[in-house]
N, C-alpha and C positions, 0 to 999 in steps of 0.2 A: 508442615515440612515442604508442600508443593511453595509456599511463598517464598520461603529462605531460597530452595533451588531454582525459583525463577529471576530472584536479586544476583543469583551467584553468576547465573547465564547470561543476565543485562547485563554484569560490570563487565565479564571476559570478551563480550561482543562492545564494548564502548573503550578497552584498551587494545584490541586488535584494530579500531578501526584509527586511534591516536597513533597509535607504532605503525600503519601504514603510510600516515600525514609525514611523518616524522621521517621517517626512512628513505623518501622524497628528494629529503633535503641533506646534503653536505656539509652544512657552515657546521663549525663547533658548537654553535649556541643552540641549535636544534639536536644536536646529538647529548646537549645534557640536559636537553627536558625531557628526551626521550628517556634518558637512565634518572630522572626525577618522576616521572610519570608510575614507571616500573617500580617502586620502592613504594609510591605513594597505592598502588594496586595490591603488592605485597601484604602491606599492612591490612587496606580494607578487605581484603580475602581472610587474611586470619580471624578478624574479627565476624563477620559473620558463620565463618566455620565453627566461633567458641558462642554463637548466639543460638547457632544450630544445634549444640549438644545443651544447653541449656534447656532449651525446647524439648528436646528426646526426655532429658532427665525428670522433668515436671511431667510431659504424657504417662513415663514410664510409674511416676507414684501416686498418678492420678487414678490408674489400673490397680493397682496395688490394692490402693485406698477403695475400690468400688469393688474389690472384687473380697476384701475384711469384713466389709460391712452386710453385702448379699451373707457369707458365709455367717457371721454374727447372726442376724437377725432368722434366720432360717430353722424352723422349729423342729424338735428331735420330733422320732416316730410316738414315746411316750408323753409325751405333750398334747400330740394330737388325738392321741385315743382318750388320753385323761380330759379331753377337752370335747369328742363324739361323748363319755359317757353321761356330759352336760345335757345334750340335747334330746328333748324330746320334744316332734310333734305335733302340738296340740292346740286347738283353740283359736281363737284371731291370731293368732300367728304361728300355724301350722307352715304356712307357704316359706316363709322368711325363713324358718327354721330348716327346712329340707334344703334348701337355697343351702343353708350352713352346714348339712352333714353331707350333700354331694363335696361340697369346696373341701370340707376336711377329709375326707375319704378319698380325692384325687389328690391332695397334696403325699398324703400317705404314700401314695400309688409311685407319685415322681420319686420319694425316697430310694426306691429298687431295693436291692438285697440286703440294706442299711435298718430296710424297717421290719423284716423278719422275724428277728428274732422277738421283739416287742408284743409281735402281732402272734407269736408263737406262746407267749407269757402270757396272753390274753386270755385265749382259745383253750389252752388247758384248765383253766378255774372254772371252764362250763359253766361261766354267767352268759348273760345275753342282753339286748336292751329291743323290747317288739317296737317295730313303726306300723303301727297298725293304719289300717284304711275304709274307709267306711262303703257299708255296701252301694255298689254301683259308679263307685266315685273311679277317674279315667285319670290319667299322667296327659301333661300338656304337649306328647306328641311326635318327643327328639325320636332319635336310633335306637334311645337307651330305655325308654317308655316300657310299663309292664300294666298288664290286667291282673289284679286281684283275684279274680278265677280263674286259674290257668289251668287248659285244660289237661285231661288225666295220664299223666305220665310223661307233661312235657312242661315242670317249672323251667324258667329262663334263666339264661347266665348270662345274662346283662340289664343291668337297671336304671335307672334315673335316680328311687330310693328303694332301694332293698326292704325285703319283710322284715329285717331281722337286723342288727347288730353285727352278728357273724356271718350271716351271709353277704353281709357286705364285704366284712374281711376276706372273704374268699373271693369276693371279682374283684376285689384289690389282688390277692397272689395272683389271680387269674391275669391279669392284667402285668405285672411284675416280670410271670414269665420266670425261665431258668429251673436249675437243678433245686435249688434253696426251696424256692416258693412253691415247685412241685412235690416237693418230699412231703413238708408240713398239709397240703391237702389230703395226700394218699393216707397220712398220718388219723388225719381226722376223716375220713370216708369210712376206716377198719374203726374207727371207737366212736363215732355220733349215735347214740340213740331215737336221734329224730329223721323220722323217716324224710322229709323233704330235704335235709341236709343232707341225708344221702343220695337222695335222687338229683341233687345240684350238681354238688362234689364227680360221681359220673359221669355226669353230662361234659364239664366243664375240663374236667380229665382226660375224656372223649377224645374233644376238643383237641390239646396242649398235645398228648398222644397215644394216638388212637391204638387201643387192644392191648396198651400197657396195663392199666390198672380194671381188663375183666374180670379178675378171676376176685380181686376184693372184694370190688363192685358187687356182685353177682352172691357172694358170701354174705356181704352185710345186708344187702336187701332180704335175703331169704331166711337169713337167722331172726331178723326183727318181724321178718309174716309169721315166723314162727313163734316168734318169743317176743311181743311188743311189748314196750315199755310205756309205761304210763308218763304223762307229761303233765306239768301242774299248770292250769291254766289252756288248755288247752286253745288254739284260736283255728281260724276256716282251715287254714295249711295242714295241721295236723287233723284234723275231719277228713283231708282228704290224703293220710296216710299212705293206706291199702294203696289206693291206687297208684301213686306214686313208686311205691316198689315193687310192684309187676310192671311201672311201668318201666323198670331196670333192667327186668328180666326181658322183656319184651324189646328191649334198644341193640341188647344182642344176644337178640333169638336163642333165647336159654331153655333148652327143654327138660330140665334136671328136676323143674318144679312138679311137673306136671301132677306126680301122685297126691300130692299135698295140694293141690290145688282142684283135682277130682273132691278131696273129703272137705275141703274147702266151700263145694260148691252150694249149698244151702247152709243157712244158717240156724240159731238154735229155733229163729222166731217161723223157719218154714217155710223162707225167702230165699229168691236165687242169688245166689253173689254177684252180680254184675263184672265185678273187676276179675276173679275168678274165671269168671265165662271166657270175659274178651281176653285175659290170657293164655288161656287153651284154645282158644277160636283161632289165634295167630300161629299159635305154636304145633298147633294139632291140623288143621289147616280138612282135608275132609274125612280125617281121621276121628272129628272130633261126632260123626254124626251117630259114634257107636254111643259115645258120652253122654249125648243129647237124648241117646233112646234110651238109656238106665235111668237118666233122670227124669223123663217123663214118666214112667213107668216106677219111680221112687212115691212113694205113700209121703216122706219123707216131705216133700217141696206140697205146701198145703193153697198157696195164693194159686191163686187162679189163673189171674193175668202172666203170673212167671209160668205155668204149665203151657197156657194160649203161646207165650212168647218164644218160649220151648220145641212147640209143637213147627210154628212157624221157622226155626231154625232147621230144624231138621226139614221141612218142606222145599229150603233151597233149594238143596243138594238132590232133588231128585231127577230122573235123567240115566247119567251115569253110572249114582250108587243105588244099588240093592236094597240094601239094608233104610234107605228112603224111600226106594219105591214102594218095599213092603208098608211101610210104615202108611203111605197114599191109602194104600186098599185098605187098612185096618180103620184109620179114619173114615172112608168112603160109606165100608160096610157096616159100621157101627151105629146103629139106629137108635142107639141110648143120645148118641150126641143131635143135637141141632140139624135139624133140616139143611138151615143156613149158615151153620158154618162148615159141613159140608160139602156145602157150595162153594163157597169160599176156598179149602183148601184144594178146589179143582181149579178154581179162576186165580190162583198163585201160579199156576206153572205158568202163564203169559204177562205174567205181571202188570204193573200202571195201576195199581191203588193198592192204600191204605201203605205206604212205604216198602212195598215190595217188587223191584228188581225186574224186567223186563230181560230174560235171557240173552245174550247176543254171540254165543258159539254157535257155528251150525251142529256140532254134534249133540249138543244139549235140546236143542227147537227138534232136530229129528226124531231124539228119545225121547221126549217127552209129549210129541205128535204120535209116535206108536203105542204110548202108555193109552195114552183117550181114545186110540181108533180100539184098541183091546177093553176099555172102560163101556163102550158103547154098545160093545157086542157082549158082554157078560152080565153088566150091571141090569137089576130088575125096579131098579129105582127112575121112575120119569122125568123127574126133575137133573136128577145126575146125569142124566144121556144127554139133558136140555143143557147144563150147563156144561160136559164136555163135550159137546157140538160147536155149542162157542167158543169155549176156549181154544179145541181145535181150529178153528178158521183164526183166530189172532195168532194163534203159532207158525198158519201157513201166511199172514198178512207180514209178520215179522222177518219169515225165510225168506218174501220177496220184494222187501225193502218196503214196506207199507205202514203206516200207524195202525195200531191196534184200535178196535173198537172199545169204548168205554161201557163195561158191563154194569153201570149204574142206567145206561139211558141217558136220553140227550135231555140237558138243562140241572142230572144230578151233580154231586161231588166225586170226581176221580179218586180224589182223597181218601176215601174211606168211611165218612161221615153218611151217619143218615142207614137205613135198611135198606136194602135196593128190590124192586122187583125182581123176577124172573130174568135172567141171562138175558139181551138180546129185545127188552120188549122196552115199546117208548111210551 
């Protein structure tokens, strides 16, 4: 088009400057080349005018024609699923193949509210297709990148290759967006049976919008801690069920579990529930140290290391609560238990080994400086005086902004590792 309007602009600028030559002159003979000139203009104006619409008319079916063919060639959403449920995989060409089910899963995705309903006909027949991964094996790195062991109460909703089939299709609606693609998630959050698809579906609902879909969320996860459904084939994801659905409860701070989650807490084999715990630990927060002392005091919890682990939970919190301090002196004075771990639970209150927390409120360093200076003058144990002597001087080392001394001795492990001498000796 810029070429025709630039011929149109030479001719009018090349017959303006002949009608000025012309216009010069008087004789007759120049006044009818002038009205020859003008006709001969006439004419070549019409004709690029009709070269001009020639032009438009070819662009305009040129567009036409490219725009039949994108539209043709462009695959339904059942196409594309009928063509994911090809893929799996596996083998020397594992890579190529994920290369093919991100491509068809983002083609899905551009469809928008077109591919819904398809992706709706899928998900109800509760088939699935697993992209399994093998252990230790790492994604090459994008945005969308996931670890195979994700940890406890936080699967991703966003992936490179999804666990699953359907989980894919869910960071497709995720991605889709809108009222359509939101319904059919919430849809299947209230009826999955598998605990990771619920823990997804939340998170990812979260997301899209937040504190709409609690109260399902919060439903589904508690009804399957209650009533788990068996899964055939189980793979690592469902192993790591349980945790996954406290960790639901636990995204918004749901305290409704809690009782269920107290008879929860040892299992039939006499072991502490972990996910259990750290659910209540969040939710109960230092309320949980009355919990922590029934279940030490349970015959019920038979491992040891879960009692030892127990006992050290409760040790936190002492300081403040009562009901922990008590718990210090009954350790202290228990002469069934260990010398040394004894000692131990005095050189927790300053913390720096064995994974245990160095205080940093002044009011906790103060209560627990008046616990030892009270431990020193009652206790008839030698060793006990010895080692809250020291632990006292690291409480007051810590009040004045000082490193703690290492109650291993110098050249031990801070860590925990190893037996340690006497508090205090090198």
């Amino acid at each position: 088009m810029k070429t025709f309007l630039s011929i149109l602009i030479a001719g009018g600028i090349g017959f303006a400057a002949a009608y000025a030559l012309v216009s010069n002159r008087n004789d007759a003979a120049l006044q009818n080349e002038r009205v020859r000139l003008e006709a001969l203009w006439q004419v070549e104006k019409q004709n690029l005018e009709s070269d001009l619409a020639l032009a438009k008319n070819r662009k305009t079916k040129t567009e036409q024609i490219t725009t039949q063919v994108a539209v043709a060639t462009r695959r339904s959403a059942k196409e594309i699923l009928d063509n994911l449920l090809k893929l799996q995989p596996s083998g020397a060409s594992r890579i190529s193949t994920i290369r093919k089910i991100v491509h068809e899963l983002e083609d899905l995705a551009e469809l928008k509210n077109e591919a819904v309903p398809d992706i709706r006909g899928f998900l109800v027949k509760n088939s699935d297709l697993e992209y399994s991964i093998e252990r230790g094996e790492r994604d090459g790195g994008d945005r969308r990148g996931w670890t195979p062991f994700w940890q406890r109460s936080a699967p991703p909703t966003e992936f490179t290759l999804p666990p699953s089939l359907r989980i894919g299709l869910f960071d497709v609606l995720k991605d889709i967006g809108g009222e359509e693609a939101e319904t059919l998630m919430g849809e299947v959050l209230s009826s999955s049976g598998r605990a990771v698809e619920v823990a997804y579906l939340a998170r990812a609902l979260e997301e899209l919008a937040p504190g709409k879909y609690r109260d399902p969320a919060i439903s589904a996860a508690k009804d399957l801690l209650r009533n788990p459904i068996a899964i055939n084939s189980p793979n690592r994801l469902d192993e790591q069920a349980e945790g996954y659905l406290y960790g639901v409860l636990e995204m918004y701070n749901d305290a409704s579990f809690i009782e269920d989650a107290k008879r929860m807490l040892v299992n039939s084999e006499g072991r502490l529930n972990r996910n259990a715990q750290n659910y209540l630990a969040k939710v109960q927060g230092e309320n949980m140290v009355g919990t922590y002392y029934d279940l030490y005091k349970n015959d019920t919890m038979t491992n040891t290391f879960d009692k030892m682990s127990v006992a050290n939970r409760i040790l936190d919190y002492v300081g403040p609560n009562a009901q922990a301090n008590n718990f210090l002196n009954e350790v202290v004075a228990n002469t069934n238990i260990d010398s040394q771990m004894r000692s131990f639970a005095v050189m927790r209150l300053a913390g720096g080994f064995g994974g245990s927390e160095s205080p940093t409120e002044p009011n906790v360093i103060a209560a627990r400086m008046k616990i030892l200076e009270n431990m020193k003058v009652t206790s008839t144990d030698g060793q006990i005086i010895k080692t809250a002597t020291f632990t006292l001087q690291n409480l007051q080392n810590l009040k004045d902004g000082k490193p703690i001394e290492s109650p291993f001795g110098r050249g031990r492990d801070r860590g925990g590792r190893g037996s340690p001498p006497s508090p205090g000796t090198n």
